[in-house]
N, C-alpha and C positions, 0 to 999 in steps of 0.2 A: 504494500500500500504506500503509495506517494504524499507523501507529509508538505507544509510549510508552502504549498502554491503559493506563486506570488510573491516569495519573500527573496531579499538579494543575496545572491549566494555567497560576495565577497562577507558582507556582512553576514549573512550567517553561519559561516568557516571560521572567521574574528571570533566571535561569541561563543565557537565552541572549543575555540582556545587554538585553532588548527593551524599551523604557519607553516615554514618551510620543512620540506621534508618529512610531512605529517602522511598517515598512509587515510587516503582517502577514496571508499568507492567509486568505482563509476560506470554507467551502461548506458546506450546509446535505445533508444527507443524508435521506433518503424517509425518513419516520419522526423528524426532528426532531433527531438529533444533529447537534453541531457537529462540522465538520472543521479543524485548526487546522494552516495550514505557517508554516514558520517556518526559519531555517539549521539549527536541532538536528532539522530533520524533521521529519514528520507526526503530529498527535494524534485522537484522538476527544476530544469534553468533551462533555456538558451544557448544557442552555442557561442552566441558573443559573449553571456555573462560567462562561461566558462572558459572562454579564451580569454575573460581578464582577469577572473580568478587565478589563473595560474599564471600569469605576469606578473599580478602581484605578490600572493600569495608562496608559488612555488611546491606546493604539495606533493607529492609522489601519488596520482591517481591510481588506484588498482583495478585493473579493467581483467576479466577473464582470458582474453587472448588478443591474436594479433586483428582478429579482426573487427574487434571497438574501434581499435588506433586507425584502420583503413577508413572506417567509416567516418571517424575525426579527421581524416586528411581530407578526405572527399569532400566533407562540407566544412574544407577551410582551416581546422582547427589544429595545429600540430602543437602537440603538450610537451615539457619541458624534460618530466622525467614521468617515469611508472613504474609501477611492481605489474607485472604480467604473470597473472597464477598459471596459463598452461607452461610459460617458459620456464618459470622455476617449480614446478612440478618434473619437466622435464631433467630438469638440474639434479633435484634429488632422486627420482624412483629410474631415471635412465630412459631409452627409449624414446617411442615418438607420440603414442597415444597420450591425450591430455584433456581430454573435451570435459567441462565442466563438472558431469555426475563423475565423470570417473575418478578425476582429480578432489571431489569432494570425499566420495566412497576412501581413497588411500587414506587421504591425511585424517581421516577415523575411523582408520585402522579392519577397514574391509580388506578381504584376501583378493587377490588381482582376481584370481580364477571364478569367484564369485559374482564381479561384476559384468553386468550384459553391454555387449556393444554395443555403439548407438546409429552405426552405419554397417551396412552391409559391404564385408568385404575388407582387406586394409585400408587404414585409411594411407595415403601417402604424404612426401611433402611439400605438396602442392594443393592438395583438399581440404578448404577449410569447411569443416559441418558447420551448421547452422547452432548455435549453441542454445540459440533461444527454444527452436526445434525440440531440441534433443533434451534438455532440462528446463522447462519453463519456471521453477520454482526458484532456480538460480538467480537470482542479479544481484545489483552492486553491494546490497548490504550482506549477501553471503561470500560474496568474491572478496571484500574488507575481511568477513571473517576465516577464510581460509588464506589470504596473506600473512593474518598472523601467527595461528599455525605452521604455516611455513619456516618463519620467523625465527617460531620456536625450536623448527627441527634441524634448519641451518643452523641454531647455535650449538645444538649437539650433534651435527655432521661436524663444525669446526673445533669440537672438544677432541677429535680423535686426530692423531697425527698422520701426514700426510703419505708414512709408508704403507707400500702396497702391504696387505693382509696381514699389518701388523710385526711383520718377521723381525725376529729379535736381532740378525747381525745387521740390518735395517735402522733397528729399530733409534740405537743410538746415533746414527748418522743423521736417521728421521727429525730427531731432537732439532739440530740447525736449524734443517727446513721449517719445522713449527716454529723456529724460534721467529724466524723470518715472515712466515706468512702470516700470523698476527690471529692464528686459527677462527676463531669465530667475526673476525673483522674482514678477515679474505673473502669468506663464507658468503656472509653478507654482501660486502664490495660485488661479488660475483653475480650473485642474486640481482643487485640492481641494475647493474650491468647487462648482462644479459636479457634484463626486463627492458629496461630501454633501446637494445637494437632491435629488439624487436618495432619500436617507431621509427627507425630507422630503416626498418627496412619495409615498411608502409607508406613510407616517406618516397623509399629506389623505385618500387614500385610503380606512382606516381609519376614521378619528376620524369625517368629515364637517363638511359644515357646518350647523349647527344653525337651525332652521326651525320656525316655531310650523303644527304642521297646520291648525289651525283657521285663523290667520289668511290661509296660503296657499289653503284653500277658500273661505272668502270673496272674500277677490280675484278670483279665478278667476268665480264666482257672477256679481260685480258685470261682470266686463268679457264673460264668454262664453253667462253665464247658467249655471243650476242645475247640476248633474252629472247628464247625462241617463241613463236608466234603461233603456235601448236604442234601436238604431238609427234606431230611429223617431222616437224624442224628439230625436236629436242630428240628422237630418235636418230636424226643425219648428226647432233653435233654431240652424242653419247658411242655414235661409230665412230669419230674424228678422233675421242680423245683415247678411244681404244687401239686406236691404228698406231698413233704416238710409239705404243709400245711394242704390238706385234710387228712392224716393220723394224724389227730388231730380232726377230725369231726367227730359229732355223728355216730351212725352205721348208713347205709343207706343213706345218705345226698351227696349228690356229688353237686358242684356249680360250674360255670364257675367264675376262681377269677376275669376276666378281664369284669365280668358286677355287678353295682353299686347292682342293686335291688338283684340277686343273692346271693352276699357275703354276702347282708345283713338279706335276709334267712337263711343261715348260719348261721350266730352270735346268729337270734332268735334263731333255734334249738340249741343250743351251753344256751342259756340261755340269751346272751346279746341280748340287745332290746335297739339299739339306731335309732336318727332320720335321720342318714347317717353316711358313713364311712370315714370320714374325718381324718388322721391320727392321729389329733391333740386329736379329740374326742376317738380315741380308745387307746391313751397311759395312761390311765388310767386305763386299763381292761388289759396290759399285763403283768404284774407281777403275775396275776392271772391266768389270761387265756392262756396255752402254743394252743390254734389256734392262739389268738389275736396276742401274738407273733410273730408265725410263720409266720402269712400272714403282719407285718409290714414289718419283714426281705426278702419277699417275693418281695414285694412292692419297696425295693431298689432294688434287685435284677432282676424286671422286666425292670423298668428304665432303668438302666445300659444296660441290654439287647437289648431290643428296639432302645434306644437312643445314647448309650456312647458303644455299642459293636463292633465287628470284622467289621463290614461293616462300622463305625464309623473311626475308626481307618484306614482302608483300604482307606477312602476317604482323612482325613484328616491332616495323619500325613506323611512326602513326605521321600521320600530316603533320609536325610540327618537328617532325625529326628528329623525335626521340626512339630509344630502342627502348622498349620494356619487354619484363616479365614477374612472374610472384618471387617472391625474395623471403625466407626463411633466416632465422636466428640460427638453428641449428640444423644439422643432419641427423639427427634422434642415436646419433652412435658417441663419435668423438666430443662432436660440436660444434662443427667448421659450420660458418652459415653459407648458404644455397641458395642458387638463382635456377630459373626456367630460360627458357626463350634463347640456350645456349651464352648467356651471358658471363656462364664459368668455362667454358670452354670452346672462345669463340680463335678462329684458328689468327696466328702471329700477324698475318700477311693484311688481315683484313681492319686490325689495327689501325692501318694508314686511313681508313674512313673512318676515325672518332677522333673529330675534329671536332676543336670548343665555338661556343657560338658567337658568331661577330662581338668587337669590345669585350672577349673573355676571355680568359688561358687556364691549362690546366697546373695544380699543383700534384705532382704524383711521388706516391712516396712509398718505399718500401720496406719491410725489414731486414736486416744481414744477416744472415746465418741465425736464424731462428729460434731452431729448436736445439741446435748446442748449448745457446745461452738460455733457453730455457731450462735443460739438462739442468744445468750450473745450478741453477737458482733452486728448482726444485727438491734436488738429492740434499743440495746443501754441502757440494763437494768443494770444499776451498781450494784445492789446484785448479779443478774447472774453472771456478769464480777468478780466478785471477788471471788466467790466460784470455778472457772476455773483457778486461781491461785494452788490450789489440783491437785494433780496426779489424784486421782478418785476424781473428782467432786461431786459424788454423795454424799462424805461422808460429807462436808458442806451443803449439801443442806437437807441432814436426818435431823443434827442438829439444821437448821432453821426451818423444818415443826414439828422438833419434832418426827419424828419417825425411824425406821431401816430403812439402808443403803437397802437391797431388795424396802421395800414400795417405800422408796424416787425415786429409779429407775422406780417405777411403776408408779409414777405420775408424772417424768420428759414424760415418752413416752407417757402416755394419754393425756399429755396437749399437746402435737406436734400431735398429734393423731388426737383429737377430740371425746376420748373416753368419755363417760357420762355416764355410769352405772358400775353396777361392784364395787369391788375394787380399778379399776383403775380411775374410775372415781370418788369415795370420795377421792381418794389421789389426785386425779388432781384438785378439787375442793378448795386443801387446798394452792396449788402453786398460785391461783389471790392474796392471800394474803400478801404472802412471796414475790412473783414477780411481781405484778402490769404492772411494764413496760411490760415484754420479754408478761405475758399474753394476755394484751391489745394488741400486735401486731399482736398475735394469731387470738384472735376473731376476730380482723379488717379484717383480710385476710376471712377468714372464713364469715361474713357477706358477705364482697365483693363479693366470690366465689358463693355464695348461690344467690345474685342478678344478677350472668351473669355476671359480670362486672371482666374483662380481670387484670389480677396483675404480678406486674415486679417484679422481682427476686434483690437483694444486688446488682449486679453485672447489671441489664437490663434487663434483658433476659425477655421477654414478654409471659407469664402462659397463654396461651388462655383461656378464663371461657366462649365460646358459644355468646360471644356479651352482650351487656346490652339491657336494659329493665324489667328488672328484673323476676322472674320466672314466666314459659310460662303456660299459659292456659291451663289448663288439666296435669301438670305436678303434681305427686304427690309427697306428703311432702316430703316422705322417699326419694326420687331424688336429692330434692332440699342437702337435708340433708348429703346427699355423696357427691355432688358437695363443698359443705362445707366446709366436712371432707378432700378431697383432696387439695382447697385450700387454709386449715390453713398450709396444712404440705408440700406443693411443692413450697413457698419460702424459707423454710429452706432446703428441699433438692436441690432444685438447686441451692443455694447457697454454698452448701457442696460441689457441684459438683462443685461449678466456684473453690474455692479454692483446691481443690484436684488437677484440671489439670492446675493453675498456679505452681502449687508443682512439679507436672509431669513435664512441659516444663521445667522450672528453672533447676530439675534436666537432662533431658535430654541435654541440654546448657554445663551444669558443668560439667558431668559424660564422655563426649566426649574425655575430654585431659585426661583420666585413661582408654581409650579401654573398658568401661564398655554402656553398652545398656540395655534401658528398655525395658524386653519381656514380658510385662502381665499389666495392668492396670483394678483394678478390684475393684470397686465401691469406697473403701477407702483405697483400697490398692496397693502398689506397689512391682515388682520384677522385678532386676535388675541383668545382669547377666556379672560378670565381672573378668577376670582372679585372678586367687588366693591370687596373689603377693599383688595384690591392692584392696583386700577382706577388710581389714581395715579404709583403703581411703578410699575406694567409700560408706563404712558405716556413715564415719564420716560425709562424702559428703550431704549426703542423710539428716543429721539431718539439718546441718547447711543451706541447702538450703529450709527446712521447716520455719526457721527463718528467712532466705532472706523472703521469700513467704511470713508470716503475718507480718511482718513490714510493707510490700506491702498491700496487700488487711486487713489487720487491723491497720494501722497504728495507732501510740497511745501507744499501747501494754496496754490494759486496761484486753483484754482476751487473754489467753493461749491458745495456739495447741499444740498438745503432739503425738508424734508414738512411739509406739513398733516398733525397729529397729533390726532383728538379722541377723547372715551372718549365711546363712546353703548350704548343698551340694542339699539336697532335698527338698521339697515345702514342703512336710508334717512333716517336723524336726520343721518349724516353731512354734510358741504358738500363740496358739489363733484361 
C-alpha cells in the first residue's frame, strides 16, 4: 500500500533522518511513477522529484535488479548510487538466477532445490523476467528489506579470510591478505560496487557506442566485399572469398572451407598433416604455406561475414550511430561483466569505425598486467607485492627466477593457469620457489576446486565448484583436473573483475561534472567519450580515480595498479 500521496519526497527523506548513503527502497510502477520505502513508509513521487532527491540527498536506492535502473534511464532518471538485490545476491549465493522470490526464499534460508522457477527454461544473461510478473508481492519496501539482510550476510562472508577453503599452510599467508582487505569493508565496498554497475550498464545500454557508419561500411566493402543486393549476389561474393583460398590447392582438390574434416583433406593433399585445424596449430605452417595463409585470412574474413556483417550492423547500430546491446554486471560464474550485440568480441580491424562524435575524443584506458598484480594483493605474497612496484613486472620477476623477461611471462601465466607440462610448466615450477605465498594460494584454490568445494572471490563473490563431497563416482581424472585448473584461476579473475568495475563506477561518479561518459567496458579496459575541451581532464581523471580505487580495494599500497591511458579520436589509434 502506497502511503504519504502528495507529500515531497526531498522532505520526506529529511524527516526520516535519511541522507547520504542511507539505503533507500525503490520501484518503478507501469506508467512511470516512482515508488519510495523508506522506515516512515511508502511514497508515490515523480521522477523529477526523485531525480532531485538524489542530487541532493545522495541515498543508495535499493531497487530489485537491473531493470528498475533501465526503466530510470529511459524516463531520464540516472541515480547516483544503488544496492541492486539481484546483483549482490549474485555476489553471495554464486551463479546467475536472482529474480526477486528466489533471492527472497535464500536470504530466509529456503533450500535452492525447494524453490520453483519463475520462467521456463534457463534463464540467460541477456533475459531479464519481468519481476513484477513473477512476484507481485515484492516491491521496494521488501527489496529495502532484503538489502539488509544482505548487509548482514556480507558482514559474515567478510569475517572469514580470504583463503580458499580455509587451508591451514594458506591459512597464515591468508592473515596478510585479511589484513589488507579490511574483510567486512571489502565485503561491502564490493557489494556497492557491483550494485552500481549494474546502472552503469543500463546506462551502455542506452547511450551506445559511437561508430562512424560510413567508415564501418567501408570496412566491411574492403574485407567481404560490396553489400550485396540479394541472395544471389551474396552467394557470387561467398564463392569469391572461397576461391581466395582454393586457388592455392593442389590440382583437382576442391573442399568445403566451412567443414573441419574437409579442410583438413586439404592440408593433407597440400602436404600438411595435422590433428585438427585449430588456428593456433596452423600458424606455424603459414609462412610457408600460401593455402595455410590464405584460409587463416579467410577465416577472419568468414567471421566478420557471418557474425560482424551488413545484417550485423543493420541490427545493431541505430540512426544516431550508436552501436548497442544489453550489458550485464556479471557472467553468473567469475564476474567479468557482459555485453550482446558482439560488443565483447567485436573483431581488431573493425575498431577503425568507433570513431568519437564531432567536438569529442576518446579517453581509453587500460590495465597492465592485471591479474599478477592482482595475485600480489590477494595471496598477500610480499615478493609479488614488490616486484609490482615495476612498470613491467615481469622484469623483476625474470630477475628473481633467473631467466628472460619472455620465460618469466611464461610462468607468471602457467602458474594462474594450472599449466604443468611444456615450457610453461618448468617455468611455473620455478615460481613455488620464488613465490611461496601468491603459489600456495594457487594450489589451495585449485585442491578446493578439484574437491567440489564452492571458493569466494577477494571481494565475496561465491565461485560455484558443483557442491562438496569431493569428486563424484565415475568422474574421471582429466574432469576433476579442469575443475582444478578453473578454480586456481577464477579467484584471481574475479577479483580483477571486482577491481576493474570499482574503477568503472569511481570513474563514472567523477567523469559526470566534465560531460564525459563511459561507452565501452571491456574486460580490463575502459572508453570514455568526452568532449575535446576536457580530453585532458577526463585523462587525468581516469588515472587519478584508479588511485582512489586501490587505496580502496588494496588498501596499504603494498601492490601497484598501473593503465595505459591515451586520448585518441578513434579506438584503433589506441596501443595495445
Amino acid at each position: 500500500m502506497v502511503e504519504n500521496v502528495g507529500v515531497d519526497l526531498v522532505g520526506w527523506l529529511r524527516a526520516s533522518e535519511l541522507g547520504q548513503g542511507a539505503l533507500v527502497g525503490l520501484g518503478v510502477e507501469h506508467g512511470g511513477a516512482a515508488v519510495v520505502a523508506g522506515p516512515g513508509g511508502t511514497m508515490a513521487a515523480g521522477l523529477d522529484e526523485l531525480a532531485a532527491a538524489d542530487r541532493e540527498l545522495r541515498p543508495r536506492w535499493v531497487v530489485w535488479s537491473q531493470e528498475t535502473s533501465r526503466e530510470l534511464v529511459d524516463g531520464g532518471v540516472r541515480l547516483a548510487m544503488c544496492w541492486d538485490v539481484a546483483a549482490v545476491h549474485r555476489l553471495l549465493f554464486g551463479g546467475w538466477r536472482a529474480d526477486p522470490a528466489y533471492a527472497w526464499a535464500r536470504l530466509h534460508g529456503v533450500p535452492e532445490d525447494q524453490i520453483p522457477s519463475p520462467v521456463s527454461g534457463e534463464p540467460d544473461l541477456f533475459s531479464f523476467a519481468d519481476e513484477a510478473a513473477a512476484a507481485p508481492a515484492l516491491g521496494p519496501a521488501e527489496a529495502l528489506k532484503a538489502a539488509e539482510l544482505q548487509r548482514a550476510a556480507l558482514a559474515q562472508t567478510g569475517d572469514r579470510a580470504r583463503a580458499p577453503s580455509g587451508d591451514r599452510a594458506i591459512g597464515r599467508s591468508g592473515d596478510r591478505a585479511r589484513a589488507q582487505t579490511g574483510d567486512r569493508a571489502i565485503a561491502i565496498a564490493t557489494a556497492r560496487s557491483e550494485s552500481t554497475v549494474e546502472l552503469l550498464a543500463a546506462e551502455l545500454a542506452a547511450d551506445g557506442l559511437p561508430m562512424d557508419r560510413a567508415a564501418a561500411e567501408g570496412l566491411l566493402a574492403e574485407i567481404v566485399g560490396p553489400r550485396p543486393r540479394g541472395p544471389a549476389e551474396a552467394a557470387t561474393a561467398r564463392a569469391a572469398r572461397d576461391q581466395r583460398v582454393l586457388r592455392h590447392a593442389p590440382a583437382g582438390v576442391v573442399a568445403d572451407l566451412r567443414s573441419n574434416p574437409q579442410v583438413r583433406t586439404l592440408l593433407a593433399a597440400a602436404g600438411i598433416d595435422v590433428p585438427d585445424t585449430r588456428a593456433w596449430r596452423l600458424e606455424e605452417f603459414k609462412d610457408k604455406s600460401p593455402l595455410v595463409a590464405a584460409l587463416l585470412e579467410w577465416r577472419k574474413a568468414e567471421r566478420i561475414a557471418t557474425t560482424y556483417g551488413y545484417a550485423w550492423l543493420d541490427e545493431c547500430l541505430g540512426p544516431d550511430d550508436r552501436l548497442r546491446g544489453a550489458w550485464t554486471g556479471c557472467d553468473g560464474a567469475a564476474g567479468r561483466m557482459t555485453a550482446s550485440s558482439g560488443l565483447h568480441n567485436m573483431p581488431a580491424v573493425l575498431r577503425r569505425a568507433v570513431i568519437a562524435e564531432p567536438g569529442h575524443l576518446f579517453v581509453r584506458a587500460d590495465l597492465g598486467q592485471i591479474e599478477p598484480r592482482v595475485l600480489a594483493a590477494v595471496s598477500g605474497d610480499a615478493g609479488l607485492a614488490a616486484a609490482t612496484a615495476a612498470d613491467d613486472m615481469y622484469l623483476p620477476v625474470a630477475a628473481q627466477l633467473n631467466v628472460d623477461r619472455p620465460t618469466a611471462k611464461v610462468a607468471m601465466i602457467a602458474a594462474m593457469y594450472g599449466q604443468t607440462t611444456g615450457h610453461g610448466g618448468i617455468a611455473a615450477r620455478r615460481m613455488r620457489t620464488a613465490y611461496p605465498v601468491a603459489m600456495g594460494y594457487l594450489e589451495a584454490a585449485e585442491r578446493s576446486a578439484q574437491a567440489r568445494q564452492d571458493l569466494r572471490t577477494y571481494g565475496g563473490r561465491l565461485i560455484r565448484m558443483s557442491g562438496g563431497g569431493g569428486v563424484l563416482d565415475g568422474e574421471s581424472s582429466g574432469a576433476a583436473r579442469a575443475r582444478g585448473r578453473y578454480g586456481r584461476n577464477a579467484p584471481i579473475q574475479g577479483a580483477a573483475a571486482e577491481l576493474f568495475k570499482m574503477w568503472a563506477v569511481t570513474v563514472r561518479a567523477r567523469a559526470a561534472a566534465l560531460d564525459a561518459r563511459i561507452v565501452l567496458c571491456l574486460h580490463d579496459e575502459l572508453l570514455v567519450h568526452v568532449p575535446e575541451a576536457r580530453a585532458d581532464q577526463a585523462k587525468e581523471l581516469v588515472s587519478d580515480c584508479l588511485a582512489e580505487t586501490t587505496r580502496r580495494w588494496a588498501p596499504g599500497g603494498a601492490v601497484r595498479f598501473i593503465a595505459d591511458i591515451s586520448t585518441v579520436r578513434c579506438w584503433a589509434d589506441a596501443k595495445g
